[in-house]
Backbone as JSON Lines, residues from 0, in Angstrom:
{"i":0,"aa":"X","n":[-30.15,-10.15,22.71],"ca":[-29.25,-9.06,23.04],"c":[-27.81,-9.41,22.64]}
{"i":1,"aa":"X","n":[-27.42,-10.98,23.14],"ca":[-26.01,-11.28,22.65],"c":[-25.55,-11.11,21.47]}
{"i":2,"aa":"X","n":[-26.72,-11.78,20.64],"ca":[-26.52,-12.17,19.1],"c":[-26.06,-10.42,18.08]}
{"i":3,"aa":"X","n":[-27.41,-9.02,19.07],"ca":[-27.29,-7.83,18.23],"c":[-25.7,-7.32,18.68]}
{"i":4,"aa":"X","n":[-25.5,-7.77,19.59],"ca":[-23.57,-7.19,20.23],"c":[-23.23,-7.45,19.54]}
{"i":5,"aa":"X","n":[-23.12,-9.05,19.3],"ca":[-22.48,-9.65,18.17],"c":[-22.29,-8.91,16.71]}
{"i":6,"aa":"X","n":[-23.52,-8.91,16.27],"ca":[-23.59,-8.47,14.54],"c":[-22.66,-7.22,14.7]}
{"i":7,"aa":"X","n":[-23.0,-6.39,16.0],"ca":[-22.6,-5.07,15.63],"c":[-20.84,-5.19,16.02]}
{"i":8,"aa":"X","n":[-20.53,-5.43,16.77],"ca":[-19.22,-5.63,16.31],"c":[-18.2,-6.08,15.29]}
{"i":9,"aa":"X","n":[-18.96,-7.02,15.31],"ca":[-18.74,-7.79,13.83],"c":[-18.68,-6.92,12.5]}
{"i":10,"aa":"X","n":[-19.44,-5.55,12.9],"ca":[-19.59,-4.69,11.85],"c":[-18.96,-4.09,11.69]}
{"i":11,"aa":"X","n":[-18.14,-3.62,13.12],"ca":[-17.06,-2.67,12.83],"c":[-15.9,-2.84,12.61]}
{"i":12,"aa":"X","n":[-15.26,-4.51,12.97],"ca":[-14.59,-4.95,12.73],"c":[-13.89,-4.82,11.39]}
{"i":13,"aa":"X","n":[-15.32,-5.08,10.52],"ca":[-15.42,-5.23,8.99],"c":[-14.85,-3.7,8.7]}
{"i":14,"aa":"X","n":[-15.2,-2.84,9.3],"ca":[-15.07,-1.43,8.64],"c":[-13.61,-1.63,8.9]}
{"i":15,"aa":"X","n":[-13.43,-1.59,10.01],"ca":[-11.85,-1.1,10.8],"c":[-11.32,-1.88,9.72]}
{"i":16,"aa":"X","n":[-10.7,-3.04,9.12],"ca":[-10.36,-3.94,7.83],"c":[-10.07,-3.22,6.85]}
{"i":17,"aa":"X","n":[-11.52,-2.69,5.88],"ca":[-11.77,-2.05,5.41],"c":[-11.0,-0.45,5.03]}
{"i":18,"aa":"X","n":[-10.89,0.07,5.95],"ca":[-10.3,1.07,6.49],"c":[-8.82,0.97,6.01]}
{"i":19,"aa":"X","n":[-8.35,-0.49,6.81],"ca":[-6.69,-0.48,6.73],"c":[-6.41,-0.99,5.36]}
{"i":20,"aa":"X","n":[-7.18,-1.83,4.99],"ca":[-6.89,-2.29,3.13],"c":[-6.81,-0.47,2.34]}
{"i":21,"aa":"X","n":[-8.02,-0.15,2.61],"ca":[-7.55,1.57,1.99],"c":[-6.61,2.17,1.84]}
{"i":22,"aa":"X","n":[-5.9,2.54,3.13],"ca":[-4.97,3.28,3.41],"c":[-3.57,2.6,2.93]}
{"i":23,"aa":"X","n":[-3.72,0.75,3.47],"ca":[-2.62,0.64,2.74],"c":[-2.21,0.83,1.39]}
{"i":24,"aa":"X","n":[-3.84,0.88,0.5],"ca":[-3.62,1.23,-1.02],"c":[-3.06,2.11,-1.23]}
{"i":25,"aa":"X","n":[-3.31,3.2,-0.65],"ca":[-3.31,4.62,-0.6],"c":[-2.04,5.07,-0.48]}
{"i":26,"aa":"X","n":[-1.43,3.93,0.72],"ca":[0.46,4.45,0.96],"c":[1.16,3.96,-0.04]}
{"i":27,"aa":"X","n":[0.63,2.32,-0.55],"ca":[1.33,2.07,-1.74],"c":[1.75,2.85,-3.43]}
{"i":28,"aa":"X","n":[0.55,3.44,-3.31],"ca":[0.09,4.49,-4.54],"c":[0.88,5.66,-4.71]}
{"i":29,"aa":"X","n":[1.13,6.03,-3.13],"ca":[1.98,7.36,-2.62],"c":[3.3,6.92,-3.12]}
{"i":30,"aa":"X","n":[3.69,5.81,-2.42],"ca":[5.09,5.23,-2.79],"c":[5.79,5.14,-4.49]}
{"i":31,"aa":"X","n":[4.6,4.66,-5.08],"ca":[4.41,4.44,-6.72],"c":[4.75,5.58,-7.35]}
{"i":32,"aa":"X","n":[3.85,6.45,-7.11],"ca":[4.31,7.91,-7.38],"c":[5.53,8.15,-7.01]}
{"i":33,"aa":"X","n":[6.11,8.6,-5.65],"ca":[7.39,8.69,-5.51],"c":[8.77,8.1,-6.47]}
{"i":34,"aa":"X","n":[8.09,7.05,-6.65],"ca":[9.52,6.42,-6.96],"c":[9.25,6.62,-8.74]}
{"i":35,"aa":"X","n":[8.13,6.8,-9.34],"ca":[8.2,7.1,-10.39],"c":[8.89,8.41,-10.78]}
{"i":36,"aa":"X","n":[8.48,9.76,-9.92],"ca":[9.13,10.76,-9.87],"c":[11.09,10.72,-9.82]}
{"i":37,"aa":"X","n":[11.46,9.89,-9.08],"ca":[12.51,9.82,-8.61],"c":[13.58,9.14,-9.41]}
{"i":38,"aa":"X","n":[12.92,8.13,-10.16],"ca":[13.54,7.19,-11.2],"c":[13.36,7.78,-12.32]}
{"i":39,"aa":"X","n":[13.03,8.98,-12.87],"ca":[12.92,9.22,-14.44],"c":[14.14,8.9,-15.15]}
{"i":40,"aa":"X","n":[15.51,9.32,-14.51],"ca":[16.46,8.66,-15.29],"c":[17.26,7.25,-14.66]}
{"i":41,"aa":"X","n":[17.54,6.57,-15.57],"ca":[17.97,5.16,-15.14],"c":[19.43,5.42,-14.55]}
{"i":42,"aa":"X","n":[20.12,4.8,-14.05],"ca":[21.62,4.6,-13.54],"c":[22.17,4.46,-14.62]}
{"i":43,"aa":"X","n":[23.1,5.75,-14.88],"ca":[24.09,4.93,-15.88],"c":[25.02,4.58,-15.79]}
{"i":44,"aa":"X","n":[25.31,3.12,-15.4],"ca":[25.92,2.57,-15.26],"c":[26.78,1.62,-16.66]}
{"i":45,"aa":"X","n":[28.12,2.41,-16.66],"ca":[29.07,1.51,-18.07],"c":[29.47,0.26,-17.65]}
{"i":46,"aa":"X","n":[28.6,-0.75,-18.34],"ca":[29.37,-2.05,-18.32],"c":[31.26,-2.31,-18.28]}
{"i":47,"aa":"X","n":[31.27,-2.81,-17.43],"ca":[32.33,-3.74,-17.4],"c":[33.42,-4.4,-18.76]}
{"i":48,"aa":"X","n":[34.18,-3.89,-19.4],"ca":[35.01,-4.1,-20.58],"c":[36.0,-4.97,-20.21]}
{"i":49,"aa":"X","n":[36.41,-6.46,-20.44],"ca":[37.3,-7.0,-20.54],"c":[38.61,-6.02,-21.49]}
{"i":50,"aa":"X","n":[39.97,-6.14,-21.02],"ca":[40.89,-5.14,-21.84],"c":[42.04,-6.17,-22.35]}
């Protein structure tokens, strides 16, 4: 009886893991996008001219 508690938690554990590796892909991906959208043009920034 101990040992089947065991496995089975053990199982969901694995999912719940599982689960959060996903999502964090998922927010990272979101983010990726965003900032690709957001950055199409670079800073233009004029260097610095000694005078």
């Amino acid at each position: 009886m101990y040992k089947k508690e065991y496995l089975r938690r053990k199982k969901v554990a694995e999912k719940e893991i599982h689960k959060d590796i996903k999502r964090q892909i998922n927010k990272n991906k979101k983010i990726a996008k965003r900032d690709k959208r957001t950055n199409k043009q670079p800073n233009k920034r004029v260097p610095y001219t000694f005078k």
